[in-house]
Structure formats: C-alpha cells, structure tokens
LUMDOVEX-883054 format. One record per residue (C-alpha): x, y, z; residue number from 1. Coordinates in nm, 3 decimals, padded with zeros to 5 digits. Example, Ala and Ser with C-alpha at 12.3 -4.5 7.8 and 13.67 -1.06 7.14 Angstrom:
<nodes>
<node <01.230; -00.450; 00.780>; 1>
<node <01.367; -00.106; 00.714>; 2>
</nodes>
This chain:
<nodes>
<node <-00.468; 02.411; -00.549>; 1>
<node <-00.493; 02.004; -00.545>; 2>
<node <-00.248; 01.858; -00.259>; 3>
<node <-00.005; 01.611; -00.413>; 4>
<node <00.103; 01.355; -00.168>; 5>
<node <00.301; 01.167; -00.372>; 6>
<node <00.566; 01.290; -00.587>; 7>
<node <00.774; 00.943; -00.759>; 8>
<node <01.009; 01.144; -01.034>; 9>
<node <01.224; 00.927; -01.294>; 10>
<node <01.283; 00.619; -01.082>; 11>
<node <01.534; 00.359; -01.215>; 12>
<node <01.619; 00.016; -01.044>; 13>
<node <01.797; -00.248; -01.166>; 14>
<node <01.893; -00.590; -01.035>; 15>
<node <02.191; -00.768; -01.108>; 16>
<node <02.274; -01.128; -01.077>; 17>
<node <02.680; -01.209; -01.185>; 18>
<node <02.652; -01.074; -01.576>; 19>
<node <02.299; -01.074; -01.558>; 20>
<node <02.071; -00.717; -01.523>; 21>
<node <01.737; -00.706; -01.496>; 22>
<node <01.572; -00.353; -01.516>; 23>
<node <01.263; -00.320; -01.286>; 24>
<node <01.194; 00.041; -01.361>; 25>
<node <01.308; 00.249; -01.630>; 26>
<node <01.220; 00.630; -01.532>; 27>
<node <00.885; 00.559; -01.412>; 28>
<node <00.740; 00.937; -01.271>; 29>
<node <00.389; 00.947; -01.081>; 30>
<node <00.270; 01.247; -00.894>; 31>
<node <-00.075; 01.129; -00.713>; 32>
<node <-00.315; 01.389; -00.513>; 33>
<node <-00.472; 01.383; -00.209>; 34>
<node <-00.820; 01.173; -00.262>; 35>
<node <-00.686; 01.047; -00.551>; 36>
<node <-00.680; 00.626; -00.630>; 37>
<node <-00.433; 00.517; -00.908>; 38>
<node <-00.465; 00.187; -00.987>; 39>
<node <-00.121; 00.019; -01.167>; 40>
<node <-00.147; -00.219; -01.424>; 41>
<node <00.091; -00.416; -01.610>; 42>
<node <00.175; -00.823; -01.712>; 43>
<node <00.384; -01.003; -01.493>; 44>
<node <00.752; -00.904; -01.435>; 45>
<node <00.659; -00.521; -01.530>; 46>
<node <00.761; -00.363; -01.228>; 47>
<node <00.459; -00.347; -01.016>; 48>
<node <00.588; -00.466; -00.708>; 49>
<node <00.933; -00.303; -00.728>; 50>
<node <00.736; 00.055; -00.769>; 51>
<node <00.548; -00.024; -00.493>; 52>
<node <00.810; -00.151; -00.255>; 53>
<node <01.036; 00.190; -00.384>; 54>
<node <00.703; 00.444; -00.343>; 55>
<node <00.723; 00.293; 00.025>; 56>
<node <01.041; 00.344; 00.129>; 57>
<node <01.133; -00.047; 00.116>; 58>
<node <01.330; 00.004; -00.153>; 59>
<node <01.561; 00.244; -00.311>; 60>
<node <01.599; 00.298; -00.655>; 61>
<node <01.883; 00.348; -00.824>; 62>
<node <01.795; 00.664; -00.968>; 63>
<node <01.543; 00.944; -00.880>; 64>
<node <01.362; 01.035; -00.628>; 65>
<node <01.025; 00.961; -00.381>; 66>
<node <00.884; 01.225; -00.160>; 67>
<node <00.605; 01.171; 00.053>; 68>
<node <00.354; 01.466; 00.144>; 69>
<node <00.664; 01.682; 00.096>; 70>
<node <00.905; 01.436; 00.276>; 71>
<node <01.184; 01.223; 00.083>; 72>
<node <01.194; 00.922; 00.186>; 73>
<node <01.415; 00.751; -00.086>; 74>
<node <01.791; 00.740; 00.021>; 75>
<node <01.739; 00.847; 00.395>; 76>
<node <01.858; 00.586; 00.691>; 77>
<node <01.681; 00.296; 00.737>; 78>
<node <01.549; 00.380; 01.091>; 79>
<node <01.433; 00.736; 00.896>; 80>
<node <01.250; 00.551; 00.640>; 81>
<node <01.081; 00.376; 00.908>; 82>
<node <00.974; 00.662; 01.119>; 83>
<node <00.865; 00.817; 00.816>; 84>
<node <00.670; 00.525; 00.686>; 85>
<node <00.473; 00.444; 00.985>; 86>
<node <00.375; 00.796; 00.983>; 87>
<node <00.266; 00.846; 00.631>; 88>
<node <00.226; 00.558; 00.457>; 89>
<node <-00.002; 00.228; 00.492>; 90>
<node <00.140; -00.053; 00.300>; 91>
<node <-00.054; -00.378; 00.205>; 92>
<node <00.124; -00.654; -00.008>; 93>
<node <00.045; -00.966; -00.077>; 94>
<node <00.148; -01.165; 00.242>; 95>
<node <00.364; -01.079; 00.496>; 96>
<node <00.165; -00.772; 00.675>; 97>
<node <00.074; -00.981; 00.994>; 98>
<node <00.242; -00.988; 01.314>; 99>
<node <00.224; -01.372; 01.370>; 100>
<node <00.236; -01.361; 01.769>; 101>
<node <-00.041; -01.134; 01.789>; 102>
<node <-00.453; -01.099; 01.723>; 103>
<node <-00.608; -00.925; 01.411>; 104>
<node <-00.694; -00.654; 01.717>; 105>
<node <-00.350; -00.647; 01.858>; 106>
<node <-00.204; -00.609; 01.533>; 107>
<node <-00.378; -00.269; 01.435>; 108>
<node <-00.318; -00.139; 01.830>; 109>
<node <00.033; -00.240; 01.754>; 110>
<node <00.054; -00.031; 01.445>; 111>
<node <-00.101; 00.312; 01.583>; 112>
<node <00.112; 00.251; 01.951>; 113>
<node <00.407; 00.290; 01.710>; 114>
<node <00.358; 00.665; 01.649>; 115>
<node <00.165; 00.705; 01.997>; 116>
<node <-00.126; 00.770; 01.783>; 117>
<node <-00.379; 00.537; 01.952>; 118>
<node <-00.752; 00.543; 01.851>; 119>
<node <-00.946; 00.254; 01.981>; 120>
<node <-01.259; 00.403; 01.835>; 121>
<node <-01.130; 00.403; 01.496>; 122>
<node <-00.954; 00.040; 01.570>; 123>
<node <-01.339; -00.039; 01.570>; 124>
<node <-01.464; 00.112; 01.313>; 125>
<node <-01.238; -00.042; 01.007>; 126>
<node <-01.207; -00.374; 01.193>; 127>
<node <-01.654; -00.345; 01.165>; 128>
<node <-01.620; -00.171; 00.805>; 129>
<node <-01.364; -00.477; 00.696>; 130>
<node <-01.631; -00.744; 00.850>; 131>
<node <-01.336; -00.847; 01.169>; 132>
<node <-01.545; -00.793; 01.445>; 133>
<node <-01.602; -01.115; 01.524>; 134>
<node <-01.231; -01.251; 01.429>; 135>
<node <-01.071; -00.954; 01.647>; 136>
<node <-00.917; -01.210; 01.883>; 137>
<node <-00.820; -01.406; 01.585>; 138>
<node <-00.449; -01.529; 01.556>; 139>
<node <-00.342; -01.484; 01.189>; 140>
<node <-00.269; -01.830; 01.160>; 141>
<node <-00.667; -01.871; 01.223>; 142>
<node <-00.750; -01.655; 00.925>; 143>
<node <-00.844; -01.770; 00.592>; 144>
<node <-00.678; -01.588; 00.287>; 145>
<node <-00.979; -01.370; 00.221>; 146>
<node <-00.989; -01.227; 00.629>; 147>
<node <-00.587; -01.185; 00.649>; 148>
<node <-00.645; -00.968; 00.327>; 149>
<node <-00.858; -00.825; 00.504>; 150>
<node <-00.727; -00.747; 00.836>; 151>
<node <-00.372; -00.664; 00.628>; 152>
<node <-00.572; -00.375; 00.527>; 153>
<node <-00.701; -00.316; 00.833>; 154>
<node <-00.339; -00.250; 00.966>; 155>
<node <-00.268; -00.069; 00.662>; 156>
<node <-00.541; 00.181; 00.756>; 157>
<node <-00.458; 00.208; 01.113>; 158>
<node <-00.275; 00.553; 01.112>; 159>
<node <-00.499; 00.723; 00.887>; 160>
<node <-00.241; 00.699; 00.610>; 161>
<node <-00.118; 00.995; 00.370>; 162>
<node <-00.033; 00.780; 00.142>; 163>
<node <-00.200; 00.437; 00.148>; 164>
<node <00.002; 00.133; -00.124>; 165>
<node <-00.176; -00.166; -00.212>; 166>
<node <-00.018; -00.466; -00.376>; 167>
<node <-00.329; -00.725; -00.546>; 168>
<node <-00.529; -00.613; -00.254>; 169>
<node <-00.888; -00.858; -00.354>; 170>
<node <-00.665; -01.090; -00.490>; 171>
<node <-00.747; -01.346; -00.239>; 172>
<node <-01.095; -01.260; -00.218>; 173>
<node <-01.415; -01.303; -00.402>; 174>
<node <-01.628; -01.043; -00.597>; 175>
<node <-01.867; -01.028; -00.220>; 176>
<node <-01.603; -00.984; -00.039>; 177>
<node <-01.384; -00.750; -00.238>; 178>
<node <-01.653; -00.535; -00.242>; 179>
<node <-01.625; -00.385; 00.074>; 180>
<node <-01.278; -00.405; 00.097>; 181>
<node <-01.270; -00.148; -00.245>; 182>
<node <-01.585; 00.062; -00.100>; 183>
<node <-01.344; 00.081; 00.227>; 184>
<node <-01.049; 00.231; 00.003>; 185>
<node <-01.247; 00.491; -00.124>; 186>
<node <-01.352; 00.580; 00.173>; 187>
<node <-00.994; 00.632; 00.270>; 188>
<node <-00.929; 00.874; 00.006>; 189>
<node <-01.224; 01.038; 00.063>; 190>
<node <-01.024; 01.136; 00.398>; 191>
<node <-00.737; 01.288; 00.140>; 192>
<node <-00.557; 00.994; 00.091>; 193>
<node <-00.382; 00.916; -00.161>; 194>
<node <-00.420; 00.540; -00.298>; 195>
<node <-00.137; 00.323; -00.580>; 196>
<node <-00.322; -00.011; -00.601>; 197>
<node <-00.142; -00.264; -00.802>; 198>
<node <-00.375; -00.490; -00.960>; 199>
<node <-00.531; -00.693; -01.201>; 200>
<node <-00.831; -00.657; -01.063>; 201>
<node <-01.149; -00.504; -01.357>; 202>
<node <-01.287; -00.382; -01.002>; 203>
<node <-01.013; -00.213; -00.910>; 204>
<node <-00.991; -00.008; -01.266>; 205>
<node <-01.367; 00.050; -01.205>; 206>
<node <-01.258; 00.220; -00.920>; 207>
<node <-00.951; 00.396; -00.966>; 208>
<node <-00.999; 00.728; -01.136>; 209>
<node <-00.631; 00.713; -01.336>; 210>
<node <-00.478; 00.388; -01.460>; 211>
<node <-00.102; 00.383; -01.511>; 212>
<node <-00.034; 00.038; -01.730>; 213>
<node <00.355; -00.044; -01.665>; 214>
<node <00.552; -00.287; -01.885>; 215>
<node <00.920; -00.330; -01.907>; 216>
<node <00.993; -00.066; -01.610>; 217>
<node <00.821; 00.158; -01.830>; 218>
<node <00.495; 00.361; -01.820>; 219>
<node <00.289; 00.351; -02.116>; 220>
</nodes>
C-alpha cells in the first residue's frame, strides 16, 4: 500500500478587508504519496501561495483539515505547529527562508540543531549537490538571487523532510541552473518524500508526475 504523507481535505480560507472578502481557497482536497512530486499551477491570485502557506502549517484555513504523515497540523498551537513543522516539513518560498546573521553553512546547521538531528555529512552533500560549496561561508546578503534560491533549498532539505513545499522554486534562476536544483528535488522524493511545487515553471510540469491547475480557490 502507497504511503500518503499528505492528506489536505476541503480547505476553505477567506480574507476579509471591512466589507470586502476575498476567497483564497474554496474546498481545495490533495492527498500526495510518499515519492510523489505535485506540481500546482494556476494564474495569479489563484491560491497558490495561500495552499502552500496552509499545507505548512503557516496558515490555517478556515475550514478543513491538513495532516502531515498522519499528524494534523492545522488548528494546533503555534509552538505545536512549529515543532511539527521543523520535523516534517521543508518549506521554500520565494524570499524570506534565510537567517540574515548567519552563513549559507550556518543556516542549514541551524535548521537540523533545531530537532537535534545534526548531520554534517549530509550538510555537505546538498550544499555540493546545490553547487554552495564554495559560498558555504557566504552571508546571504552576499548571494545573488539564483544561490539564495539555492541555498533556501538547501535549508529546506536539511531534515530530510516528509513533506518538502516549494513556492516558484527556479524562479530566480536560469534553465543551467534550475537544472540541478529540479534533478536535486527528485532526488528528495526518491528518499519518500513527498513534493507540492508551486510553479509556473514548463520544467517543473516536466517533472512533476501530477499537475493540480488551481483558479479561483478552486481545483480544476
């Protein structure tokens, strides 16, 4: 029987701004398995990002439910969400997943010393995989959009994710680059991971082996 890590069932969220409501998702479900990459496509405004930041625990819809390799992580305590998260899930938006004070290096030990998981041999090996060697000592302000893509990822992929949540992850890089970075991702879920990658990206639906298209808070 095929492991499902993720189990998303009938989210809602909506936003509201004085009489104003915006709704983000309308009953969007997604069960993904273990070594499984779902790539998420949809126009601007459909809901991408807000599925993303609710399949992470960032979020909380409004209505239905996340679990997460059998654990819910949707309407649990914040410092739950986070235990839980660092455990199972590696996140990569857009911007945002640097620690500014510290090296590419010291920001993937960072990540793994937070569940006491520390593996300085695998540290290596997706810091060599990702093409960082060399910027290891790197402060993030020293990076140029393609390499804090790619170290983002790099911190993403630090624990060894169950569940692994990508938001335009080659967006900032070109078709040489991105390469590796997608080759790397399959890798991952070769390791029975399973992989949501928002994107526009034709490489990325290549890749994927189900595509979800989203519009409106709505799958199609």
């Amino acid at each position: 029987m095929d492991l499902v890590i993720l189990e998303a069932e009938e989210l809602y969220r909506f936003y509201r701004a004085g009489e104003e409501e915006t709704r983000a998702l309308r009953g969007v479900s997604l069960h993904v398995q273990a070594g499984e990459v779902i790539a998420v496509s949809g126009p601007s405004g459909a809901g991408k990002s807000t599925l993303l930041a609710c399949l992470a625990g960032l979020d909380d819809p409004d209505g239905g439910m996340v679990r997460v390799d059998g654990q819910r992580i949707s309407h649990r305590p914040e410092a739950e969400k986070a235990a839980l998260r660092a455990r199972l899930v590696g996140v990569l938006f857009q911007s945002g997943n640097l620690i500014e004070h510290l090296t590419v290096g010291g920001n993937v030990d960072f990540v793994q010393r937070l569940t006491g998981r520390r593996d300085v041999a695998w540290q290596r090996s997706i810091l060599d995989a990702l093409g960082l060697t060399k910027r290891e000592r790197a402060w993030p302000s020293q990076l140029s959009g393609g390499e804090a893509a790619r170290a983002g990822l790099a911190v993403a992929l630090a624990n060894r994710p169950a569940l692994l949540l990508a938001d335009e992850p080659t967006g900032e890089l070109d078709e040489q680059t991105e390469a590796p970075v997608l080759r790397l991702i399959r890798e991952q879920a070769g390791e029975h991971t399973a992989v949501v990658i928002a994107s526009h990206s034709r490489a990325v639906r290549r890749l994927a082996d189900r595509v979800v298209e989203l519009k409106d808070g709505r799958t199609l």
